[in-house]
N, C-alpha and C positions, 0 to 999 in steps of 0.2 A: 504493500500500500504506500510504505514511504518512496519508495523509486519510481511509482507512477504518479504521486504529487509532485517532485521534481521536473517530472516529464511535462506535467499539465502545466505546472505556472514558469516553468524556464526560467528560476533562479538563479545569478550565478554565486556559487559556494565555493570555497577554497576547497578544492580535493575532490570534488562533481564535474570541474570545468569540460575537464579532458570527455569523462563519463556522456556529461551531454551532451556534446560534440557527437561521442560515436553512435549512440542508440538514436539519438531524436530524429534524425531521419526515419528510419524503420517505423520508430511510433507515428509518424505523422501519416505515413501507407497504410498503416494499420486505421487507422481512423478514413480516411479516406476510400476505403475500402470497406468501410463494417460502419452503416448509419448508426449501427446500436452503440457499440464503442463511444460513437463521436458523442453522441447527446447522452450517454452515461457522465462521461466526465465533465460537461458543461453541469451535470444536474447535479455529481457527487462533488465536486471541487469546491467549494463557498469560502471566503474566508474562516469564519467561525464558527464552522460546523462541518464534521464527513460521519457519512452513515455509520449507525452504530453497529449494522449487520457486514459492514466490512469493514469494523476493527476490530473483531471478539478479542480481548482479551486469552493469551494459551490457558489451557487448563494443565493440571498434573498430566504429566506421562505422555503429552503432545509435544514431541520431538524434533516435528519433519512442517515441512512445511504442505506436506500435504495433507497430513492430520490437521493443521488448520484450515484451510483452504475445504474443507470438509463439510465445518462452520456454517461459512459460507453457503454452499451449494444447498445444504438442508434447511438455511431459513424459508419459512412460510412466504410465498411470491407476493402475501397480501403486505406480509409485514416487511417484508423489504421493498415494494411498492411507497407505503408510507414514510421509511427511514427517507428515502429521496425525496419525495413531495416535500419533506419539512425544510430538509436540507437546500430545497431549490426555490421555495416559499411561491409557489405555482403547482398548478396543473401539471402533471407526467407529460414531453411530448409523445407523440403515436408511435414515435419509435422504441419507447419503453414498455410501451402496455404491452405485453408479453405473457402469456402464462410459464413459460420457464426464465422468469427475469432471473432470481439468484445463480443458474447453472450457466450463463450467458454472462454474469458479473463476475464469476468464479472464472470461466473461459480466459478474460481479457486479463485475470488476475496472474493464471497461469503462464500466461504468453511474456506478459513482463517479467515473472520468475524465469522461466526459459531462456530468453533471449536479455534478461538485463543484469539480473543478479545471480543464476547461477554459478555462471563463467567465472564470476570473481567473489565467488562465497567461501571459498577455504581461507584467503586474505582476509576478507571481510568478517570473516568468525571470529579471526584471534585478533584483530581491531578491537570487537566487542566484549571478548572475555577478558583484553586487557585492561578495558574501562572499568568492566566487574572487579575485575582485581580493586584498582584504583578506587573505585567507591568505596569495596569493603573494608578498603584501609582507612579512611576517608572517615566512614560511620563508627569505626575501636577508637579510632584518637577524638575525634568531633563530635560524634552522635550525629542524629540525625538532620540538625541545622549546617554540618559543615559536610556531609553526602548530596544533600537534596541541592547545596549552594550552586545555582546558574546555571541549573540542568534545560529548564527553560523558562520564556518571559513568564510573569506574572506569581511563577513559583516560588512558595518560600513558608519553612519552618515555621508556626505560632508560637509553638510549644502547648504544654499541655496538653497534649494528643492531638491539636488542630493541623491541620496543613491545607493552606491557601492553594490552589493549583490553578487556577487565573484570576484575572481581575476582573470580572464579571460581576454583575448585582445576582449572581444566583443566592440563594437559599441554603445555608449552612447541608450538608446531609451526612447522617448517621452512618456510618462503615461499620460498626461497631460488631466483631465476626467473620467482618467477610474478608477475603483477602485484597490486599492491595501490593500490586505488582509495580515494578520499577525496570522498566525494561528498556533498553539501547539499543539505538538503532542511527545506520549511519547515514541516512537520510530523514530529514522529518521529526515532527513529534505532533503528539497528541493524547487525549484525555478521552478511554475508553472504557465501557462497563459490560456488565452481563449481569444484570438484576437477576437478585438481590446479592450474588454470592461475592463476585470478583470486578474489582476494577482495574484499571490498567495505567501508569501513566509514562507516557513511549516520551524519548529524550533522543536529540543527536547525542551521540557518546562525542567524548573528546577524543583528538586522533585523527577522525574521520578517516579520509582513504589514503591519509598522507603514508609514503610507503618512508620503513626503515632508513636511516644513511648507510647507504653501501659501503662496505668495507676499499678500502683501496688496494690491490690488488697486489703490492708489494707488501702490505701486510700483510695479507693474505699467504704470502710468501716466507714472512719470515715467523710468525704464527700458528698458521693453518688456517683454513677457511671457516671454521666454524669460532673457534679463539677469537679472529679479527674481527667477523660479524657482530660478537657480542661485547669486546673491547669499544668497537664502534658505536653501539647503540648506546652506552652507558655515558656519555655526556652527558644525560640528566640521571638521576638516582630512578632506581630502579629495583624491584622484590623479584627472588629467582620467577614466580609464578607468572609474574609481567613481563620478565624475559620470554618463558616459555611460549607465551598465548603471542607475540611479538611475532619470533620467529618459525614456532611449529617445531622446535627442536623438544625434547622429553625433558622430562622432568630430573633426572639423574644425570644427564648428558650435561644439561646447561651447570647443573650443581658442581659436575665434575671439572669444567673449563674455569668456572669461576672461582673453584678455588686454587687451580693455579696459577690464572692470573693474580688474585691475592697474594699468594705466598710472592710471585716475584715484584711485586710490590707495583702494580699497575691499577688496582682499582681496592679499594676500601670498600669496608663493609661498617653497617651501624644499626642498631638496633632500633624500630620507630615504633612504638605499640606492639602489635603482635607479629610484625613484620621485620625481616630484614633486609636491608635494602645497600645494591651494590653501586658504584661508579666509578668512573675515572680518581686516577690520582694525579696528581700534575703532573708526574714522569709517564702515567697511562698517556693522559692528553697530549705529553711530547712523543710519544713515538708515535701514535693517530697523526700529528701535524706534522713531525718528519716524513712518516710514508705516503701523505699525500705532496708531500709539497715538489715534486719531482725534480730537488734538484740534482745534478748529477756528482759524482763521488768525485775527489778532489786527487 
């Protein structure tokens, strides 16, 4: 849902640019081609509002993206009829009136999973689990005012069990039971529910699609390739776990690199909450800036 709002309003984002350059063509055929397409996203796209039948909140033990997408397909065509009327504050045009509208909202949802984000969903995972990291560290030392800080506008901590999640004149509402999800995502966000049990609230994760600093390649050489990788990456402090979801390397592997870099005195370690956290040392940071600085041997 969030890379097909991207697509509909053609924002430009740091770490999208590239992105919507290469799909928005495709999407624009796609709509051009399929009347239903076109006048779904005119009717689902609102500034301050998208249907609640295609945000469902995951439940437990929904994994895949086709266990949500599921959701989807099985909402009632009346009641997802209505989620759009609200959201479009008009009449359905004729090209919506459908008896199979949800397996036809499902279709177009699948097509942008196929062709937009699957291709770059193994990246895009450890983006997000490294944001998870990052929160979780975030919520041991902060609580929950310094997790939730500038996840998105209008959001923010009360305390006291309240939490604000926009600036809207809505009406306080009771959670009290149900779950409340906190979910990343590298595109978009939004405020989703599934009465009475679960609500949802989707954040850009920080990061976004910005890829790793590549190692430089005579590091690479005088290191190894995975060594210089994560010598590399640690200009900012960093928990082995945030390593891992970073690069896709194991959990024992990054452990094991890191602590030889340690022992030869290239990157420090220090304890933050329940985390520890690795990075350059200034002699790490000079041999990164020697092996890029190409100059030649004397």
């Amino acid at each position: 849902m969030g890379a097909l709002a991207v697509l509909v309003w053609q924002r430009s984002r740091p770490g999208l640019n590239r992105w919507i350059a290469t799909h928005t063509p495709a999407y624009r055929r796609r709509l051009a081609g399929d009347p239903f397409a076109a006048r779904l996203v005119e009717a689902a796209f609102q500034p301050h509002y998208l249907p609640d039948f295609m945000t469902p909140p995951p439940a437990p033990g929904e994994v895949t993206f086709h266990d949500e997408i599921r959701k989807v397909q099985e909402t009632p065509a009346a009641t997802a009829a209505a989620d759009l009327e609200e959201c479009l504050g008009r009449s359905l045009p004729k090209a919506l009136l459908v008896p199979d509208l949800p397996e036809r909202v499902a279709g177009l949802l699948e097509w942008v999973w196929n062709e937009t984000v699957q291709p770059y969903w193994a990246r895009r995972r450890r983006v997000l689990e490294a944001d998870i990291v990052a929160r979780t560290q975030q919520l041991g030392t902060g609580g929950w005012a310094a997790a939730l800080e500038g996840i998105r506008p209008g959001l923010r901590w009360l305390g006291d069990g309240r939490l604000q999640v926009n600036a809207h004149a809505n009406p306080a509402r009771e959670v009290g039971g149900a779950q409340v999800l906190v979910i990343p995502t590298t595109s978009g966000g939004w405020i989703g529910w599934d009465l009475p049990h679960r609500y949802a609230i989707v954040y850009s994760c920080s990061g976004l699609l910005a890829t790793p600093p590549a190692p430089e390649p005579a590091l690479g050489r005088l290191l190894g390739p995975i060594r210089a990788e994560i010598l590399t990456l640690l200009e900012t402090p960093l928990s082995t776990t945030q390593i891992t979801a970073l690069t896709g390397h194991s959990l024992g592997s990054v452990g094991g690199h890191l602590k030889i870099l340690h022992d030869a005195g290239l990157v420090w370690r220090r304890r933050s909450g329940r985390s520890v956290l690795y990075c350059q040392t200034a002699a790490g940071r000079q041999v990164v800036e020697a092996a890029g600085s190409g100059m030649p041997s004397t």
